[in-house]
C-alpha positions, 0 to 999 in steps of 0.5 A: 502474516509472513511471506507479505510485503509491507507496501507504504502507499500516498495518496495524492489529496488536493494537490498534497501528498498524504502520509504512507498507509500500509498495505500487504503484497506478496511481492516486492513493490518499486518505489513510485509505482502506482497501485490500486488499493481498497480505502473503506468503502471504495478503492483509491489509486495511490503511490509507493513510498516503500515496501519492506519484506516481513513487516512488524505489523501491529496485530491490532489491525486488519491490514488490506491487501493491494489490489492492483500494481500499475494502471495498465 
């Protein structure tokens, strides 16, 4: 999947941040920027970490692509 973004997201659980997930992009995302991404089977609002242009992606896993970048 080249041309992606790899966008680490947190999501705020209980007052703690969990470890950064990995979503695609196909563009470059600030840090701290809220995004809006697909957790199982409902979506979740959550934080960027990072976000690294052609990511090394295990080809093991269907990575999901963020859904929405800020909450306006």
């Amino acid at each position: 999947m080249s041309n992606y973004y790899g966008v680490q997201v947190v999501f705020n659980e209980r007052g703690y941040w969990s470890k950064p997930y990995t979503y695609l992009h196909e563009e470059s995302i600030p840090k701290d920027t809220p995004v809006i991404v697909e957790t199982q089977n409902f979506y979740s609002v959550g934080k960027v970490v990072s976000c690294i242009k052609d990511p090394k992606l295990d080809p093991k896993i269907k990575y999901k692509i963020v859904k929405r970048v800020g909450l306006d």
